[in-house]
N, C-alpha and C positions, 0 to 999 in steps of 0.2 A: 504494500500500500504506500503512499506518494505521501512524504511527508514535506513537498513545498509548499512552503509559506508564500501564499496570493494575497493583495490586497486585503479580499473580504476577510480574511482568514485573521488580518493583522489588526483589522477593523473592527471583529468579534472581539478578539482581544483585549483590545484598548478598552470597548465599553465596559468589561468582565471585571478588569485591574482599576479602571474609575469607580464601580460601584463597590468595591472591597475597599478600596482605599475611604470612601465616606461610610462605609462600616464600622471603622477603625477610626472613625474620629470620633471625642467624646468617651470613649474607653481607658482613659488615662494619658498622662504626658508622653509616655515612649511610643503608645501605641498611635497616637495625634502626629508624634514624628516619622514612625513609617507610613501613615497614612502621606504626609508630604513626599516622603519618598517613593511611594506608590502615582504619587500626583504627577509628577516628574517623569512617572514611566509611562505615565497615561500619554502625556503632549510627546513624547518622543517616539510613542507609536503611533502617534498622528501623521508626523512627520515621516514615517517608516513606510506608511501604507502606500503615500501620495511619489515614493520615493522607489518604491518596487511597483506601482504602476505603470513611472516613466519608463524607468531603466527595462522592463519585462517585455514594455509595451503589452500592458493587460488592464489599459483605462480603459471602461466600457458606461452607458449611462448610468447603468444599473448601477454599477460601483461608485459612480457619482454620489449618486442618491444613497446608496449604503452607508457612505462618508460622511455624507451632510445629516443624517439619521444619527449617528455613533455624535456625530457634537452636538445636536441638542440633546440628548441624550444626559453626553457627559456636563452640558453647561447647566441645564436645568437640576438634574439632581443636584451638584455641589451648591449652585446658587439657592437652591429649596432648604438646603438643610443649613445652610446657614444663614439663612432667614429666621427656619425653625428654632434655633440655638439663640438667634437674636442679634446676632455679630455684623447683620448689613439688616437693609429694610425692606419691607416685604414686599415694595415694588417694584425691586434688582428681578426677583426672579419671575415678576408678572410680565415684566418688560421683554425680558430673551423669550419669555410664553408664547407673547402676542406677536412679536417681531419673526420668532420662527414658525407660528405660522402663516401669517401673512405671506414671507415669504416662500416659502416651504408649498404655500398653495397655488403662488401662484409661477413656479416652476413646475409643480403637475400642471398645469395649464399648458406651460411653454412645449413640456415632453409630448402632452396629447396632440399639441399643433406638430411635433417633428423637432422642436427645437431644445435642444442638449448640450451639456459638452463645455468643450473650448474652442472647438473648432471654427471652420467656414459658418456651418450649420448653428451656432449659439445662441442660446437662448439672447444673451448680450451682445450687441451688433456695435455700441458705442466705447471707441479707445479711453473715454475716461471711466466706463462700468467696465471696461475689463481690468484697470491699471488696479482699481478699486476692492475689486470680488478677488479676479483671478493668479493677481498676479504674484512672482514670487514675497517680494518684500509685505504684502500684504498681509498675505496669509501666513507668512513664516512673523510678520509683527504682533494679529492679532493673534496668535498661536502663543507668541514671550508674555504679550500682558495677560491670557487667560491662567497661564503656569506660573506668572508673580503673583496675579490674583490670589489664587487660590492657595500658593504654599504660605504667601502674605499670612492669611486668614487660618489656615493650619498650626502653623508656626507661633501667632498669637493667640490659639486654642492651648496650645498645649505648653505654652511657655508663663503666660500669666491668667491663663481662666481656671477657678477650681480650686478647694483646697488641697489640691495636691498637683500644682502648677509649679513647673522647673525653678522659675525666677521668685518664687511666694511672692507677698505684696508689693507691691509697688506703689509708691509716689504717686499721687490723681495726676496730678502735671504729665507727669510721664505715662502713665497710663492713658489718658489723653490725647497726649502726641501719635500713640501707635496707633490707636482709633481713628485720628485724625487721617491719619496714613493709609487706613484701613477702607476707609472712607474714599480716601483722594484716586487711588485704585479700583478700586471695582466700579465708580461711575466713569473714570475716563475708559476701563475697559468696557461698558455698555455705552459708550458715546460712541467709543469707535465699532461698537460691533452697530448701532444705529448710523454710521456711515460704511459702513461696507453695505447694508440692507439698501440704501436708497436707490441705487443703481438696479436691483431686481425692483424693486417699487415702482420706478419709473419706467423701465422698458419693460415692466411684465402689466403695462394697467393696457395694451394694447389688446393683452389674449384673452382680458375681462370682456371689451368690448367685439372683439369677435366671437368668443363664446355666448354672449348676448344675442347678438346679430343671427348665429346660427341657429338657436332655439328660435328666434322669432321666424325666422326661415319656414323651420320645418314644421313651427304651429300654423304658418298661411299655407304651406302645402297642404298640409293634415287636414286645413278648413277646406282647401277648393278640391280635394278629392274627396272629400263628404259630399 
């Protein structure tokens, strides 16, 4: 039996070790620290998948969609439970909710019209929604702030939350400062994950109104062959 490692394969993966790793927060100091170090392994099999795609040449739409699937996935859990715990607010993870699906839905739209990918064929036709969504620097940026994000937020679970928190108490001043920090992170990474989004927003409001267009279509058909 074939034991290479394909995209999907890496992509399973990743979501398996992102959901163990937010298992293991909350279970004590050391166990908050592997969790970060779980978090770490989570974003570098992000990087793995997108990376034995190229090099394999085994990117398919499907796999697309598999990929983009594995990161709300892993964005929503981490952003939910530390909601739940209290550590950001609870409109960080309603925001990546609505924003993936929005967009999320209206990429099923693009795939049912034929449009996919990166290619000729893309759903995004315009060079600043490609520099945007698809490009290296992008994805490899917003990929650094989601793994500061979140080890950020780990690393302050497990270093000063709890009575039995590595650093024990701390100073409010300082304790505040990391908050602050805690804070200044996770909204610039939902700001930039709210401009990676806007480029599917804008070129995908076109397959709203064709799928519009097509239902009314086929309802005056439906009428004049009645």
């Amino acid at each position: 039996m074939s034991t290479q490692w394909t995209p999907n394969k890496v992509t399973l993966l990743r979501v398996v070790v992102g959901f163990a790793a937010v298992c293991l927060f909350g279970r004590g100091p050391w166990a908050n620290l592997a969790a970060v170090g779980l978090t770490v392994t989570t974003i570098a099999l992000d990087a793995l998948d997108g990376h034995i795609a190229r090099r394999k040449n085994l990117a398919t739409p499907v796999g697309a969609q598999l990929d983009i699937l594995g990161d709300r996935m892993i964005e929503n859990v981490y952003f939910t439970y530390f909601a739940v715990v209290g550590m950001v607010s609870l409109w960080l993870p309603v925001f990546f909710f609505a924003r993936g699906a929005a967009t999320d839905f209206l990429r099923g739209l693009a795939m049912k019209a034929g449009h996919s990918g990166w290619g000729a064929n893309a759903m995004l036709q315009t060079w600043w929604g490609r520099a945007l969504v698809g490009s290296r620097w992008s994805r490899g940026m917003y990929a650094a702030m989601k793994c500061l994000c979140f080890c950020y937020l780990g690393l302050e679970l497990a270093l000063t939350r709890g009575p039995v928190a590595l650093l024990g108490e701390l100073a409010a001043d300082v304790h505040a400062m990391i908050r602050v920090g805690a804070q200044m992170i996770t909204w610039a990474t939902a700001a930039f994950c709210l401009v990676r989004g806007l480029p599917v927003l804008v070129e995908g409001w076109k397959y709203i109104v064709g799928s519009v267009g097509q239902a009314r279509g086929a309802k005056d058909a439906m009428r004049e062959a009645a």
